[in-house]
VEXSE-852052 format. One record per residue (C-alpha): residue in one letter; x, y, z. Coordinates in pm, whole numbers, plus 50000, padded with zeros to 5 digits. Each point is the difference from the previous one (the first is absolute). Example, Ala and Ser with C-alpha at 12.3 -4.5 7.8 and 13.67 -1.06 7.14 Angstrom:
! VEXSE-852052
a512304955050780s501375034449934
! end
This chain:
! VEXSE-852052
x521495856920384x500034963649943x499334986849604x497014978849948x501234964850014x496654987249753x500794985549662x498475022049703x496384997749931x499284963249806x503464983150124x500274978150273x502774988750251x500234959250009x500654988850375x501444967150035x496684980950002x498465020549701x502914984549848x499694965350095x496515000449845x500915015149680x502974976249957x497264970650083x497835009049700x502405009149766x501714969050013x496824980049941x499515022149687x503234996549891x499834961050089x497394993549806x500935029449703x503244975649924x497664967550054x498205012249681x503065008849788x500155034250078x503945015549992x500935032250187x500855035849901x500715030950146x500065038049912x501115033650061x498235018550241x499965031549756x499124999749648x500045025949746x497065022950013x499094990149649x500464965150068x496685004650194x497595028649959x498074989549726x499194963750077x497375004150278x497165017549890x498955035350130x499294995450337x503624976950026x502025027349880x499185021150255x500744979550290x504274995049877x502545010150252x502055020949799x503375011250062x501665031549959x502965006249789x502945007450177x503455022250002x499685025049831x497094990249830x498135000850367x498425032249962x498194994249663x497354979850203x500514976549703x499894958550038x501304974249815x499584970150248x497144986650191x499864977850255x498694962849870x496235000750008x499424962149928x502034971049886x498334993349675x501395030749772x503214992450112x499964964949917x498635012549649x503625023449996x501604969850117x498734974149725x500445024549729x503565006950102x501124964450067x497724977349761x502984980849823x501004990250350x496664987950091x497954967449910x497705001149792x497144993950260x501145021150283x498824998850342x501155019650300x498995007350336x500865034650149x499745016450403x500875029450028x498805035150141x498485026449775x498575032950089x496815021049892x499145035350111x496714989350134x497825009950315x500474973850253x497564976950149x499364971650176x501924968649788x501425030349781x503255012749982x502585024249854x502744976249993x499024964349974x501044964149882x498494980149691x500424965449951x499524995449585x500424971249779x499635006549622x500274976349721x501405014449645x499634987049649x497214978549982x496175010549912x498454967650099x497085005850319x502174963850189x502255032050086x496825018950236x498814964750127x503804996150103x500045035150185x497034991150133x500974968350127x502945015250179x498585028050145x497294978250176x502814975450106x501845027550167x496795011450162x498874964450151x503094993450123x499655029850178x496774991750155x497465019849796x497174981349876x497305024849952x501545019049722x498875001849671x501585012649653x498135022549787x500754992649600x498635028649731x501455003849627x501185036949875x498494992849658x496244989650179x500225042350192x500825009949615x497354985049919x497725007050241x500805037250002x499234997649595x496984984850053x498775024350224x500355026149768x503515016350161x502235019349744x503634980750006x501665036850141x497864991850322x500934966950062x503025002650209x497515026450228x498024977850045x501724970750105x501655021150228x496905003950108x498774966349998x503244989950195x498375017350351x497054979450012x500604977050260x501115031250184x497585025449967x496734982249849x497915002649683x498545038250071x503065010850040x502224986249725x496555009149786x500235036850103x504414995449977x499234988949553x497535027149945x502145029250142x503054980549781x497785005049681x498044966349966x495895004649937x498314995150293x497824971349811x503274985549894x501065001950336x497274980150107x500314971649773x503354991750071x499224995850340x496864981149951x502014973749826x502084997350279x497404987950231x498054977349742x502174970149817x497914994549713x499875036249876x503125003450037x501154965549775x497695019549759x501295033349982x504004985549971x499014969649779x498255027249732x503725002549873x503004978549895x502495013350269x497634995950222x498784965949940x503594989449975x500755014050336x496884977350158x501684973149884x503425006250140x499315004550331x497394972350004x503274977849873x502035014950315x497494992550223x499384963749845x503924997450022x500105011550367x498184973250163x502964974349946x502085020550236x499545021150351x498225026549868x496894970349987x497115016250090x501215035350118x499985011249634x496425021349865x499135023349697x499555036950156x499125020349710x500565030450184x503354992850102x502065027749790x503235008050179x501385033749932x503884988549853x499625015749626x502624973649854x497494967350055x498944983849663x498454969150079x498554977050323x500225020750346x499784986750288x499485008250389x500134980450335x497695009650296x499004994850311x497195007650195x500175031350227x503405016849821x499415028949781x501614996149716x502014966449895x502894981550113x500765002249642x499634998549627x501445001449659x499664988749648x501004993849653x501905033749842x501034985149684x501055032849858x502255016350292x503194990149899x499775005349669x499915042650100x503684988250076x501044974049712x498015013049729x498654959449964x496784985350148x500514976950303x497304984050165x500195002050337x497974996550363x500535004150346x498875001450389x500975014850291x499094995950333x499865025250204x502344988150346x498735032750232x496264991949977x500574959350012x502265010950356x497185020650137x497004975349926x502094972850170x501035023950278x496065008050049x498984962949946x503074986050273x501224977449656x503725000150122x501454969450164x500075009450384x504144998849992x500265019449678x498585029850125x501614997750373x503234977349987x503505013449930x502084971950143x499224962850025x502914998250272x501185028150243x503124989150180x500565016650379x503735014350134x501025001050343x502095020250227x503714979549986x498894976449707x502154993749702x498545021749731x501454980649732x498234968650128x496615017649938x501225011049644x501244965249957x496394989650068x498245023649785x502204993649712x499154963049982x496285004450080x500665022949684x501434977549760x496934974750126x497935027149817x498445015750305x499405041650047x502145000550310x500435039050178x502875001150318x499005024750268x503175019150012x500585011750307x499704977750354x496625006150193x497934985750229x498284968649837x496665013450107x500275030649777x501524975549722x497144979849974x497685029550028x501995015849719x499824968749806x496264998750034x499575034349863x501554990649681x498124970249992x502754978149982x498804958450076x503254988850156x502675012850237x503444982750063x501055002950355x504164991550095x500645005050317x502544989750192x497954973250144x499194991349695x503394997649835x501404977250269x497554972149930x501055002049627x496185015249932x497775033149876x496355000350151x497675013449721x496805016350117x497015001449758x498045031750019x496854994049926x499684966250163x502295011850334x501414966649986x503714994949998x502304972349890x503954992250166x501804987449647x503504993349969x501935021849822x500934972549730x496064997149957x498475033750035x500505014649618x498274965749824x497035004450269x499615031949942x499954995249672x497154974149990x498095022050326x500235026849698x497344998549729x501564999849612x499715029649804x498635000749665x498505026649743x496844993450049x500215001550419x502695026550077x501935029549806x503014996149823
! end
């Protein structure tokens, strides 16, 4: 009996052209990650358990891959390492192990796969990439309008236009939830709460905070605010934190309309997000018809210091690169020879020709900085081409032995039909003009 041959439940196989795409967007995030200052950094795949159960909040800690010990230890059904659940915590591990080797504003950008235990779904994943950029040591709000800036760079270079980026405080849901008359023990319920509202709708996240111990009537306030502005200004400007809170994400805002983010950036006072380490401004990008976000973050000024001991302000983003590839997949945003085009060049062989001659070719239409493939075997040129067209390859080189005695290699356009005798002195600087340039924000890496 034959194995199944499927991937496990939440992973994915990456064909060639799934691959093509994600290399496309990825290098316009990185290209504009490093055009804002932005530094790499990498990390384990596995971290210590502790390491990460305890920064996510209830409903996080449940969804860590963890990982049995092993040898001899294998049959205690103990762990002690988990597989990375975001980049964020280990950035934390990583500033508070490194921090005399780091400057004292730090900014990184990090891709990289992580994995949560989670039920899959369309745009969701068990094992999927997150593009972050996170700026460390600095409380001042120019730090959100910058993240905001980039992330909406990244975005309309991409093509979208119709997203926007929801901003909320953690200090105005304090607030708020004080206001309303909810106990401090409940708060973290009922954000959790709170944080399924675009999802499931106000009856339901109404009926979710009274069976997690909020008042009905309390209940109902909180959600009242959410839907009128000037009651809610009230109820979070009735105290200090709160008032200060108004005023900081007013200030982002203010500071975000001198960069991309111009005019994609609102005040959703019911944006909570569910990450328990977030002290300050969230944030979260939309777009219409996606449930959920393309993604989201905020300031978490007191993360790393559950490693170093020391306060260090700190705030982050991360885009989420599986639910940007399938809105662009849905909404045909790829370049036409992204998602089809392997080769720019495909040179033919023929029965008796000098296979060198062809590798001669290839090599310098190579070093001209053209994707050149060599069919490897000799065939007739019929099957060539229609091999060629297949892979959706723009050029083929043909060498005959007709052609080599006049000195020349006829190269026939497939898309067009048309097909040019060049001499064989000529042919790689034509095809390298017939050729369009490659650049980050046109073609993957």
């Amino acid at each position: 009996m034959s194995q199944s041959t499927r991937p496990a439940r939440g992973m994915r196989d990456f064909l060639p052209d799934d691959v093509r795409r994600r290399e496309y967007v990825i290098g316009i995030i990185e290209d504009v990650y490093r055009r804002y200052g932005f530094e790499p950094l990498e990390t384990p795949a596995l971290e210590n358990i502790d390491t990460l159960t305890g920064k996510y909040g209830e409903e996080g800690n449940k969804l860590i891959f963890k990982v049995l010990r092993r040898g001899e230890h294998e049959s205690s059904g103990e762990t002690d390492l988990a597989l990375r659940y975001d980049l964020t915590v280990p950035l934390a591990r990583v500033v508070a192990e490194h921090r005399g080797k780091l400057p004292r504003f730090f900014k990184r950008y990090q891709i990289q796969p992580v994995w949560r235990a989670d039920r899959p779904a369309r745009g969701r994943f068990r094992e999927f990439y997150q593009c972050d950029v996170d700026a460390i040591g600095s409380p001042s709000p120019v730090v959100e309008a910058e993240m905001l800036g980039a992330v909406s760079d990244v975005l309309l270079k991409l093509g979208f236009a119709d997203f926007s980026i929801q901003l909320n405080h953690r200090a105005l849901l304090t607030a708020l939830l004080d206001s309303a008359g909810i106990t401090t023990a409940l708060h973290t319920a009922a954000l959790i709460a709170i944080d399924k509202l675009d999802k499931i709708g106000n009856d339901k996240v109404r009926d979710d905070m009274v069976a997690r111990g909020v008042s009905p009537e309390s209940a109902e306030r909180v959600l009242d605010a959410f839907e009128n502005r000037s009651a809610f200004d009230h109820l979070v400007g009735a105290q200090a934190p709160g008032a200060a809170a108004l005023q900081n994400v007013e200030e982002i805002g203010a500071l975000a309309e001198s960069t991309p983010a111009r005019g994609h950036v609102q005040l959703t006072p019911r944006l909570a997000r569910g990450l328990s380490y977030y002290t300050g401004a969230i944030m979260e990008v939309n777009v219409p018809d996606l449930a959920g976000s393309l993604g989201g973050g905020g300031r978490y000024d007191g993360l790393i210091g559950m490693f170093s001991g020391e306060p260090i302000p700190a705030c982050g983003f991360s885009l989420g690169l599986e639910r940007i590839l399938v809105v662009m997949g849905e909404r045909n945003m790829f370049p036409r020879e992204i998602a089809t085009s392997a080769a720019d060049v495909m040179v033919t062989s023929f029965e008796g020709e000098p296979v060198a001659e062809n590798l001669q070719l290839a090599n310098e239409l190579r070093a001209a900085g053209l994707r050149v493939d060599v069919y490897p075997e000799a065939d007739k040129l019929g099957k060539q081409f229609k091999y060629a067209a297949s892979r959706g390859v723009t050029f083929v080189t043909v060498a005959g032995a007709d052609e080599r005695a006049r000195g020349e290699v006829t190269v026939k356009n497939m898309v067009t039909g048309e097909q040019l005798a060049i001499t064989r002195g000529e042919v790689v600087a034509r095809l390298g003009d017939l050729v369009p340039s490659r650049n980050p924000d046109s073609a993957p890496r």
